[in-house]
One Martini backbone bead per residue (centre of mass of N, CA, C, O) as a GRO file, in nm:
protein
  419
    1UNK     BB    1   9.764   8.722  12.524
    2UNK     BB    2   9.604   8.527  12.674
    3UNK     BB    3   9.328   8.292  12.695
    4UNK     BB    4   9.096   8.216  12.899
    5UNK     BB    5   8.875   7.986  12.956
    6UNK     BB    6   8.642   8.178  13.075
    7UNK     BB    7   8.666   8.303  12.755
    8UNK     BB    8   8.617   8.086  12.513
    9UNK     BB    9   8.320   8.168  12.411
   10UNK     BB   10   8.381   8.497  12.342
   11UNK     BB   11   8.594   8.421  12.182
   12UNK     BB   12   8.479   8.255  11.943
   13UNK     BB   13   8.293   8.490  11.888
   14UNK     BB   14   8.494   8.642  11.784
   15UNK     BB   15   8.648   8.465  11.538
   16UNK     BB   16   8.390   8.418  11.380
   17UNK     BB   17   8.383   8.724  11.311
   18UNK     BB   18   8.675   8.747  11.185
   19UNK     BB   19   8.626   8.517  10.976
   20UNK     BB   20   8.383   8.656  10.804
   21UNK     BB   21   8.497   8.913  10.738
   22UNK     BB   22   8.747   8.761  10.594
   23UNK     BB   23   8.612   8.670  10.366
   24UNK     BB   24   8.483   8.911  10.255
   25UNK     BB   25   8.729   9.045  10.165
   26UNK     BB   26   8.851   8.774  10.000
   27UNK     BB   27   8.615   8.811   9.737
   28UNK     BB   28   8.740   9.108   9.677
   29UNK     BB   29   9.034   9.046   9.670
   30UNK     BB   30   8.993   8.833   9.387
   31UNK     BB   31   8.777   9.027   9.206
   32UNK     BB   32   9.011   9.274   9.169
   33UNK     BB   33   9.249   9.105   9.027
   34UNK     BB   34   9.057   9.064   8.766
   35UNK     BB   35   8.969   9.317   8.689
   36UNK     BB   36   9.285   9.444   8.693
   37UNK     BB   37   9.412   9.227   8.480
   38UNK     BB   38   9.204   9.203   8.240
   39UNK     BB   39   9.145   9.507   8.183
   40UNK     BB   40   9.455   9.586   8.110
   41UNK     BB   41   9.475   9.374   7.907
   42UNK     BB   42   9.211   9.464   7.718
   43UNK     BB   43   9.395   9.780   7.697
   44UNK     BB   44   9.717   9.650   7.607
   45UNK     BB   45   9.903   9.562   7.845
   46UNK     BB   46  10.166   9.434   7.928
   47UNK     BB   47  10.299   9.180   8.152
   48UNK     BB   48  10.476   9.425   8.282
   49UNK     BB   49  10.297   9.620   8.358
   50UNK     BB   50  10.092   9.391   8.514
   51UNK     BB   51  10.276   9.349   8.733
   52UNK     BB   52  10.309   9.702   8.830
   53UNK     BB   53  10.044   9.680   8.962
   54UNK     BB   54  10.086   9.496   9.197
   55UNK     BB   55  10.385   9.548   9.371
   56UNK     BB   56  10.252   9.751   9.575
   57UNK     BB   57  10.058   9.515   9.679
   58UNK     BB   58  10.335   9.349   9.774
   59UNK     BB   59  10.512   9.541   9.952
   60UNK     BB   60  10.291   9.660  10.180
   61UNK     BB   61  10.305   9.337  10.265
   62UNK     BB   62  10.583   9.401  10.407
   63UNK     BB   63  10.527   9.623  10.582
   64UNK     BB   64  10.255   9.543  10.737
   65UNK     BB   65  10.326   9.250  10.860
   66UNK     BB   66  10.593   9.412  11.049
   67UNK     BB   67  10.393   9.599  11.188
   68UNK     BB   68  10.077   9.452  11.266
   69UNK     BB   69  10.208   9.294  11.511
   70UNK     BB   70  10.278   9.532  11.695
   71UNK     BB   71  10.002   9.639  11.682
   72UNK     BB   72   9.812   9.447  11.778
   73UNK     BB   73   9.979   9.404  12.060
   74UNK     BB   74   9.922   9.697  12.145
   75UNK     BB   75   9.551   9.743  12.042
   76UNK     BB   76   9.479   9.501  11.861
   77UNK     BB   77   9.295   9.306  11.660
   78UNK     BB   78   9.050   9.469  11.584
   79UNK     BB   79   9.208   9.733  11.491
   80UNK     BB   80   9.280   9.584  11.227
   81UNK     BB   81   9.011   9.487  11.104
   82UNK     BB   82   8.924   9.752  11.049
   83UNK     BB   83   9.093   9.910  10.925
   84UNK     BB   84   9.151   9.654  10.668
   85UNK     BB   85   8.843   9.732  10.563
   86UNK     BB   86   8.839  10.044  10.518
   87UNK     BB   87   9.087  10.068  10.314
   88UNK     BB   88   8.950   9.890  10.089
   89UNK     BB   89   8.720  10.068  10.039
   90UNK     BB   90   8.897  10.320   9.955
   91UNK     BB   91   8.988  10.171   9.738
   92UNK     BB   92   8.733  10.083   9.574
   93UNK     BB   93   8.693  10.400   9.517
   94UNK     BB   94   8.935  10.494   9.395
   95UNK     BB   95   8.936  10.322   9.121
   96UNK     BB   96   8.665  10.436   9.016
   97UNK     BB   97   8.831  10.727   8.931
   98UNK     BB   98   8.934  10.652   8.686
   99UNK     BB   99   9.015  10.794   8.358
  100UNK     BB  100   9.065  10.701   8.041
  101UNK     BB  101   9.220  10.968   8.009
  102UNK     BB  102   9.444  10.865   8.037
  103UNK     BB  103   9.772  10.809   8.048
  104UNK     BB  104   9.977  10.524   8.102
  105UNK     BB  105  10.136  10.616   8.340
  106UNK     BB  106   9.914  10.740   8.512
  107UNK     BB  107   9.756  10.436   8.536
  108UNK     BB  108   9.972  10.300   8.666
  109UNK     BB  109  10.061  10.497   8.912
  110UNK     BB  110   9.723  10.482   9.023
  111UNK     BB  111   9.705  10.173   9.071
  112UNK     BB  112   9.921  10.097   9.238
  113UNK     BB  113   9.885  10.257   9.474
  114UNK     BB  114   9.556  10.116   9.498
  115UNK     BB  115   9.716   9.841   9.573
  116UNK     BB  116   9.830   9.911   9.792
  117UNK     BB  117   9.630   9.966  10.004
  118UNK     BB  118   9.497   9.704   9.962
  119UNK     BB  119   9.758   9.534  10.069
  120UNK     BB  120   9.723   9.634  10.379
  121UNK     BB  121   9.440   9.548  10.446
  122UNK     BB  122   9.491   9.235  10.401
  123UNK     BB  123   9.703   9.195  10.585
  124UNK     BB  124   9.522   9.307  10.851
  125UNK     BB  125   9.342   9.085  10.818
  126UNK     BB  126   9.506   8.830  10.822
  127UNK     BB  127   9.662   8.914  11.116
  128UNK     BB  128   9.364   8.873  11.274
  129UNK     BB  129   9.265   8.562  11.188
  130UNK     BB  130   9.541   8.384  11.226
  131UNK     BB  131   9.605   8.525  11.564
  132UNK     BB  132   9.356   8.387  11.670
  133UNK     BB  133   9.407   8.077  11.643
  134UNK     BB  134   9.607   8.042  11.864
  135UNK     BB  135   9.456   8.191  12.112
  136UNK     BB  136   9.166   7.981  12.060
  137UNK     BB  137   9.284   7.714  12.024
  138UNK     BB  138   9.308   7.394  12.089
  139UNK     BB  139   9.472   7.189  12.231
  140UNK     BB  140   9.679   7.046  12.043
  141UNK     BB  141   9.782   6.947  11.745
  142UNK     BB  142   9.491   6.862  11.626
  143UNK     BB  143   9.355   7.156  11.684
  144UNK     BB  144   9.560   7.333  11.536
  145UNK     BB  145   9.519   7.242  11.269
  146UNK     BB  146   9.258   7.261  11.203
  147UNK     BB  147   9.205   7.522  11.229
  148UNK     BB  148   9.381   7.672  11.012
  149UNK     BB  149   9.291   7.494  10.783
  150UNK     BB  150   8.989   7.590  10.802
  151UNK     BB  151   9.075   7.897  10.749
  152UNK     BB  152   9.238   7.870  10.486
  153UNK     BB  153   9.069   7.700  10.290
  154UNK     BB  154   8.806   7.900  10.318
  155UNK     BB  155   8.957   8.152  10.213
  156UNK     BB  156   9.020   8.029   9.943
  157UNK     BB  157   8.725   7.959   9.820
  158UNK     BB  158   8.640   8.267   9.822
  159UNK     BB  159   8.885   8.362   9.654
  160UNK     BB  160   8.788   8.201   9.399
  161UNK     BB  161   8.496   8.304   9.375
  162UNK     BB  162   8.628   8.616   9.337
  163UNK     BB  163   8.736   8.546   9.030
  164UNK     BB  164   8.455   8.497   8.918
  165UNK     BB  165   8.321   8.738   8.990
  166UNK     BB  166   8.499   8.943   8.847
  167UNK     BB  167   8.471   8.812   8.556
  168UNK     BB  168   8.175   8.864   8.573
  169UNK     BB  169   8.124   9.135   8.614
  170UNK     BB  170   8.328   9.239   8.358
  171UNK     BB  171   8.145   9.144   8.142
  172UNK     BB  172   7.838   9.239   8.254
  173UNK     BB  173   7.926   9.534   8.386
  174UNK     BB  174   8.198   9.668   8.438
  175UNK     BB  175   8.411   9.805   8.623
  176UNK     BB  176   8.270  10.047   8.804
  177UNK     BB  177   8.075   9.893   8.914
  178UNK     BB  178   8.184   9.658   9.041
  179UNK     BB  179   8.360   9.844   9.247
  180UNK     BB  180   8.140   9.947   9.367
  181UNK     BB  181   7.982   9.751   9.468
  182UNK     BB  182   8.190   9.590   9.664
  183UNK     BB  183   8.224   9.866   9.847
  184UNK     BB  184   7.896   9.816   9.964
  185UNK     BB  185   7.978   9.503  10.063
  186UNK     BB  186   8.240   9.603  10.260
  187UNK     BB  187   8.093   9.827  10.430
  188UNK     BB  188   7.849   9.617  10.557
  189UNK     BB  189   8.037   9.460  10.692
  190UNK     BB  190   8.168   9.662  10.874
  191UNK     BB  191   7.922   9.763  11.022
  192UNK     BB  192   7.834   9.498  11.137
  193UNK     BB  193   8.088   9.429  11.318
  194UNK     BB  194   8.125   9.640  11.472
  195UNK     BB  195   7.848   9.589  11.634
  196UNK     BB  196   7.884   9.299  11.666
  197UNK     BB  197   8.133   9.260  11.836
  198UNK     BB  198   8.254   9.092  12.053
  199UNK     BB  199   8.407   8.980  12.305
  200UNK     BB  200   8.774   8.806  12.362
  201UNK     BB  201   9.002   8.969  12.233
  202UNK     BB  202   9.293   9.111  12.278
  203UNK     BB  203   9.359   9.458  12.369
  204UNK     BB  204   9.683   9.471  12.445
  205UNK     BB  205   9.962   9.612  12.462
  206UNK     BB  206  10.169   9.925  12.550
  207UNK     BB  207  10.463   9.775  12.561
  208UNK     BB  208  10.513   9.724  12.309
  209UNK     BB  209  10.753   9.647  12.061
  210UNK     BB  210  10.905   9.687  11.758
  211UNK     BB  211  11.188   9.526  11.794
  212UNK     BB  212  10.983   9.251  11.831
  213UNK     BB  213  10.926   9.164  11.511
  214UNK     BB  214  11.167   8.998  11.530
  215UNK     BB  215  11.291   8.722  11.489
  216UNK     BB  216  11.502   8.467  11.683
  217UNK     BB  217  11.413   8.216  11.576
  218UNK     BB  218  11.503   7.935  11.392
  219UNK     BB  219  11.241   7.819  11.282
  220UNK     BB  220  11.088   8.113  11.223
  221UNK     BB  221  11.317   8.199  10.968
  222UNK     BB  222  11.309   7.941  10.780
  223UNK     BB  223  11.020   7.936  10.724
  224UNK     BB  224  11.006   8.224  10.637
  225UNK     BB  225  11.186   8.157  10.366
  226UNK     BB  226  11.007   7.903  10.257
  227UNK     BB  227  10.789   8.113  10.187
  228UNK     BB  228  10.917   8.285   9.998
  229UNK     BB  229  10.940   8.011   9.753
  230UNK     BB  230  10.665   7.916   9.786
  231UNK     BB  231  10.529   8.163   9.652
  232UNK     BB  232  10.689   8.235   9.435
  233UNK     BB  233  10.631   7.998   9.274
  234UNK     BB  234  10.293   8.072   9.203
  235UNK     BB  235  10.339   8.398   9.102
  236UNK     BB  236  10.485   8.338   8.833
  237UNK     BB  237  10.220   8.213   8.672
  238UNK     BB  238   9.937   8.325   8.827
  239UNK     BB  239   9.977   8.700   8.779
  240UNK     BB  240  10.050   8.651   8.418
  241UNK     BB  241  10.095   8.434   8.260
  242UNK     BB  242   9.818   8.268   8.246
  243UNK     BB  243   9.660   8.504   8.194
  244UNK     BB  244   9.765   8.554   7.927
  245UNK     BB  245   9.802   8.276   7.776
  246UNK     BB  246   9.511   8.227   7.768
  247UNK     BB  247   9.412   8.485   7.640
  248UNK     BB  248   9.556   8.429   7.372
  249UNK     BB  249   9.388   8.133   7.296
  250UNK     BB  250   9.098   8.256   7.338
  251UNK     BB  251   9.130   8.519   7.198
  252UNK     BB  252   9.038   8.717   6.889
  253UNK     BB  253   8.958   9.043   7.006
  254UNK     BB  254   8.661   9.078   7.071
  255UNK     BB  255   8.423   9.079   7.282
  256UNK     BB  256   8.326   8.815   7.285
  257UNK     BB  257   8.635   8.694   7.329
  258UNK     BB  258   8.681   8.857   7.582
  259UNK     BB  259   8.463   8.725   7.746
  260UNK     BB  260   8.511   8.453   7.736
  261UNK     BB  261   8.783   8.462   7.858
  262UNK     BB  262   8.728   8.554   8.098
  263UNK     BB  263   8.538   8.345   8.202
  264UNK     BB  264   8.724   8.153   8.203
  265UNK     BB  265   8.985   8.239   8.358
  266UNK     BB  266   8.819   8.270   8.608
  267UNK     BB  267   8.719   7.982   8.653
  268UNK     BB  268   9.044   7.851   8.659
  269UNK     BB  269   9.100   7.992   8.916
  270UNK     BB  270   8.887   7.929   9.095
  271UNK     BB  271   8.904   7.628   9.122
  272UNK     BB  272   9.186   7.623   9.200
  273UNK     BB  273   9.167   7.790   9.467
  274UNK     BB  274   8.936   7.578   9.573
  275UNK     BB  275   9.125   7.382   9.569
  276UNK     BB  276   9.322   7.414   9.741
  277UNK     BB  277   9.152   7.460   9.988
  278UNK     BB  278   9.044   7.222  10.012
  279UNK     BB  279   9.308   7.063  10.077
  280UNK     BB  280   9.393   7.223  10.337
  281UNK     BB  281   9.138   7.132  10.500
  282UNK     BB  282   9.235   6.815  10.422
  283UNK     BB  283   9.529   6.790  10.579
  284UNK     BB  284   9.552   6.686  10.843
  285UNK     BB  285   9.406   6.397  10.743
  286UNK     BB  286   9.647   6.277  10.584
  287UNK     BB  287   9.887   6.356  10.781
  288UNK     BB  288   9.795   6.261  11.087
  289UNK     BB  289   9.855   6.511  11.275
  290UNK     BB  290   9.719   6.398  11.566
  291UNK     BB  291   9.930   6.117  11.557
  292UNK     BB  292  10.191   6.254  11.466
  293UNK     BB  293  10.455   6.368  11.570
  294UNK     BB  294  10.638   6.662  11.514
  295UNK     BB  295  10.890   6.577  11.396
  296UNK     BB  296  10.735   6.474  11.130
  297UNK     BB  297  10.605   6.708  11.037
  298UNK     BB  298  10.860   6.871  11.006
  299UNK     BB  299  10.938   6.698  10.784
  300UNK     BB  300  10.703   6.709  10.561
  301UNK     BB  301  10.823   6.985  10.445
  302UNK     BB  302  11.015   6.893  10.258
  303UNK     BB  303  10.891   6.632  10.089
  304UNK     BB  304  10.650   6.820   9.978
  305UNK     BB  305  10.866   7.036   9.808
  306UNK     BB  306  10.973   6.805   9.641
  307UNK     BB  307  10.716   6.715   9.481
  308UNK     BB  308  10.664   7.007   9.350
  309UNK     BB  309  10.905   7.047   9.180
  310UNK     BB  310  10.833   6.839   8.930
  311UNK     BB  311  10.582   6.986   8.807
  312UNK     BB  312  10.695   7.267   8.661
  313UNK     BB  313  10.928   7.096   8.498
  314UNK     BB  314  10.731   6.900   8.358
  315UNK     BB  315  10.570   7.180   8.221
  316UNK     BB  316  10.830   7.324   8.074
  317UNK     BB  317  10.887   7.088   7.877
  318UNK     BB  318  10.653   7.056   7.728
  319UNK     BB  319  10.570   7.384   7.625
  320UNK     BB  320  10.863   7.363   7.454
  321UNK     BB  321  10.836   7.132   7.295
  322UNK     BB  322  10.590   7.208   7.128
  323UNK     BB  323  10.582   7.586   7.062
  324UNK     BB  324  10.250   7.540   7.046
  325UNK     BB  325   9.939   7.618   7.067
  326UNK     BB  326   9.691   7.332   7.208
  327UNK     BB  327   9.485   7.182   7.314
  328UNK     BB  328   9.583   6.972   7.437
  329UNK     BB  329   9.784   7.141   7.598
  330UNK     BB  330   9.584   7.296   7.775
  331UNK     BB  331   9.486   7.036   7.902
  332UNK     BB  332   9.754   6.974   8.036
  333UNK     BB  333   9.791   7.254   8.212
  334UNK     BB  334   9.542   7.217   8.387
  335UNK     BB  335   9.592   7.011   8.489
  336UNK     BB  336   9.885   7.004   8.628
  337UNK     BB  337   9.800   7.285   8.784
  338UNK     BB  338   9.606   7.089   8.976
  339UNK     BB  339   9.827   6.953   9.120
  340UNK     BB  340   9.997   7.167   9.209
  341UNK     BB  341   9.764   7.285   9.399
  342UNK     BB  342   9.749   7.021   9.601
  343UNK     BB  343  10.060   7.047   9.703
  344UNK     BB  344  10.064   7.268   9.768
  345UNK     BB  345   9.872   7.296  10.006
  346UNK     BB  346  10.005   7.113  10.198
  347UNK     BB  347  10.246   7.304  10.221
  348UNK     BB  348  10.061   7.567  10.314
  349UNK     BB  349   9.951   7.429  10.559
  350UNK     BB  350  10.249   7.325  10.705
  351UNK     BB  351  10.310   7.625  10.767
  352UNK     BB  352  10.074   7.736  10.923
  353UNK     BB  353  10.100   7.531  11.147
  354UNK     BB  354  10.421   7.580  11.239
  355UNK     BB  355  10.422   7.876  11.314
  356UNK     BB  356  10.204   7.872  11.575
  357UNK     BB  357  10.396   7.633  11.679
  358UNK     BB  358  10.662   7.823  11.704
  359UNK     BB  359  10.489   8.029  11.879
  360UNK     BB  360  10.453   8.229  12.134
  361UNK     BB  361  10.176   8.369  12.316
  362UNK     BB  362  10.274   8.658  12.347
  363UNK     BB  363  10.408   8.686  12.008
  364UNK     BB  364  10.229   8.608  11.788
  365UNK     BB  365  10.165   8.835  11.595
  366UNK     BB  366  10.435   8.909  11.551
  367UNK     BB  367  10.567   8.630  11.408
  368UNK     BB  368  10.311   8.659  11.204
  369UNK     BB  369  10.372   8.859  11.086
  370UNK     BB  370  10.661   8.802  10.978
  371UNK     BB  371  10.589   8.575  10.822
  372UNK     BB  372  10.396   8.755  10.637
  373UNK     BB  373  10.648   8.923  10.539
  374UNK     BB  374  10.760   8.672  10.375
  375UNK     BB  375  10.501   8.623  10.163
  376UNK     BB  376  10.508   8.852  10.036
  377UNK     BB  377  10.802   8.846   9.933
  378UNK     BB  378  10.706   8.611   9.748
  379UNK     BB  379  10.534   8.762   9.592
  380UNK     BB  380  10.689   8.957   9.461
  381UNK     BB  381  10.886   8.765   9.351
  382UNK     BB  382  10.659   8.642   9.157
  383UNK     BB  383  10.568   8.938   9.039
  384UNK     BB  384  10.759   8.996   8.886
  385UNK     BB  385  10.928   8.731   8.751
  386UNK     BB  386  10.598   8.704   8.589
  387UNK     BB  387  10.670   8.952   8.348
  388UNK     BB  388  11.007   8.866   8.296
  389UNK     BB  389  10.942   8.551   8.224
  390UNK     BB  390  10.714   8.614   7.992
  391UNK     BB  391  10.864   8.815   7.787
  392UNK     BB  392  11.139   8.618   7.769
  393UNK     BB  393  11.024   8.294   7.764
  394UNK     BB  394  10.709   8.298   7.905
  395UNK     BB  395  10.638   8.002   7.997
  396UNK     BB  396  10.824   7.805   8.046
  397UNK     BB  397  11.004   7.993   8.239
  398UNK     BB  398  10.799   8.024   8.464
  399UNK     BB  399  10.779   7.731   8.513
  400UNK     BB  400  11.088   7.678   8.594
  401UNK     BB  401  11.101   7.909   8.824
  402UNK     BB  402  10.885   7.740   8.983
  403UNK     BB  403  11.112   7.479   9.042
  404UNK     BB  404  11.337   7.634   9.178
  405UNK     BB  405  11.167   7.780   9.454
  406UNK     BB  406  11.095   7.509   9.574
  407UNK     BB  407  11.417   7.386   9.585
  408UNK     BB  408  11.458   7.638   9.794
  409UNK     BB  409  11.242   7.583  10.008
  410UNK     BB  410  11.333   7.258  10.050
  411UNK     BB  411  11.608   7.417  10.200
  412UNK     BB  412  11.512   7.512  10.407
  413UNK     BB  413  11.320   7.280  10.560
  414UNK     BB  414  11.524   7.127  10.653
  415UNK     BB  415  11.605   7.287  10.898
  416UNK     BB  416  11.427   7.224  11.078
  417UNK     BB  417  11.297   7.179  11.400
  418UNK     BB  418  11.180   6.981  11.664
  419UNK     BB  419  10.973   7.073  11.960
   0.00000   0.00000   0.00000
């Protein structure tokens, strides 16, 4: 699956465009988010009923990661790129089906399947705009981090983009209109993908074996623990504690107060991860990636994982001590929670290209695809530990427990070795 020189500039153009998809895809993917947990939070749905919306769409992220790697292998990146769009479109229109007279348990279960669906599209989605990068990049190690972190980071600020445009569509459009809009516009972006993608990408191989998407590599099965813990830490807080805990603070329960909450909150999301974002794109040039061993950088994923490990226990211990919400509080949380998020952005950049430098170019879709199914399941381990963790603890739970899940990503990273 190497592309040689020949084909650069083909390649180039096909990278751009998959690139394009991708950012269009996570636009909807952030603010279909927001849609449904603002939209079924403000139906009255427990912290635990709004993770198990979740689950399903984070547990197809490990199912799909798993397979899409041996997929692309076999078939091409374009043909997961176009799968991944199609199902998503399918998936907001499935959506927009909801009934409101359903009971609770059947729009639980109707919403979960629907967000597995999404859930699958995703994943197929990142595993093809990722796996072009090691595909395509400039050889040497700046310059694979460089485009990594900026495939990245502007992924970030697309999907916090669409944080903000989901809670601004709920609050000025209502849910089905929101959810129709988003499929006319993703279905758009569909067909002019198809029709204009260059040429450039690999076809695909048709001896890959699935069961060569198991990685053998010691690096790149520690790294993908460490992602593991990585991620479990920022979803245990992300996907309902804080916006749970803000909609408390913020909303008096009428029509009015649901909308500012709506508002901020999709607001302080968007920031969040448009900051995160941007950081990631700058992690290269921070970290002097182009200039330094191979050995310092691989070395420096365990000394951030530790740094940020402080962030989340000294705000669990503030929001504990304090006792009940109060403005200072709200807005000590708001910043803390903006360092968190510039610290993640470092170690999960520092992620992104370990990963790409450690696998080898025959199988990179596996390796990243395998990669990418550690991610998953630290999302899902996020997100269920965040519905029982504010259920049982609150805020401050959540807070505590994603102190642990750096504190073993940071002991996952210690063992990377430099190759």
């Amino acid at each position: 699956m190497t592309v040689h020189a020949s084909d650069r500039s083909e390649g180039l153009a096909a990278y751009m465009a998959v690139t394009a998809a991708y950012w269009a895809f996570m636009l909807t993917d952030g603010a279909l988010r927001m849609l449904v947990l603002l939209h079924f939070h403000s139906l009255g749905f427990s912290p635990v009923q709004l993770a198990y919306l979740f689950l399903l769409y984070e547990f197809a992220g490990i199912v799909t990661n798993l397979s899409a790697g041996w997929i692309a292998a076999r078939f091409g990146l374009t043909s997961t790129l176009y799968a991944g769009l199609a199902l998503q479109v399918g998936a907001l229109l499935a959506l927009a089906q909801l009934d409101p007279g359903w009971g609770l348990s059947a729009s639980v279960i109707f919403v979960m399947a629907v967000q597995g669906v999404s859930g699958v599209a995703k994943d197929l989605s990142k595993m093809s705009a990722k796996s072009a990068v090691k595909l395509l990049a400039p050889s040497g190690q700046g310059g694979l981090f460089k485009w990594v972190a900026l495939l990245t980071g502007s992924k970030n600020a697309i999907k916090g983009l669409g944080f903000l445009a989901g809670a601004a569509m709920l609050a000025v459009f209502g849910f089905v209109p929101a959810v129709l809009g988003m499929a006319a516009l993703l279905g758009a972006v569909l067909l002019a993908v198809s029709l204009r993608m260059p040429s450039g990408l690999p076809a695909g191989n048709k001896g890959a074996k699935f069961t060569e998407v198991f990685s053998t590599d010691r690096n790149v099965n520690w790294l993908s623990a460490a992602r593991v813990f990585l991620f479990g830490a920022r979803d245990v807080w992300f996907v309902v504690g804080i916006p749970v805990y803000f909609y408390a603070v913020l909303s008096d329960g009428s029509e009015a107060g649901n909308r500012l909450a709506f508002f901020t909150i999709g607001s302080f999301m968007a920031v969040w991860t448009i900051l995160y974002g941007a950081v990631q794109a700058y992690a290269p040039k921070a970290l002097r990636a182009a200039t330094r061993p191979a050995s310092e950088v691989v070395g420096a994923a365990r000394h951030w994982a530790l740094s940020l490990t402080v962030v989340p226990a000294g705000l669990a211990a503030l929001v504990w001590w304090a006792g009940a919400p109060a403005p200072w509080l709200t807005a000590t949380i708001i910043v803390g929670l903006l360092v968190f998020g510039a610290l993640f952005a470092v170690n999960s950049a520092l992620h992104s290209y370990l990963i790409l430098a450690f696998s080898k170019g025959a199988r990179v879709t596996m390796d990243v695809g395998f990669y990418y199914m550690a991610n998953a399941t630290g999302r899902l381990l996020g997100t269920l530990l965040s519905g029982l963790s504010y259920q049982v603890g609150g805020l401050p739970l959540c807070l505590a427990t994603a102190s642990i899940m750096v504190a073993i990503s940071a002991v996952a990273a210690a063992r990377l070795r430099a190759v």
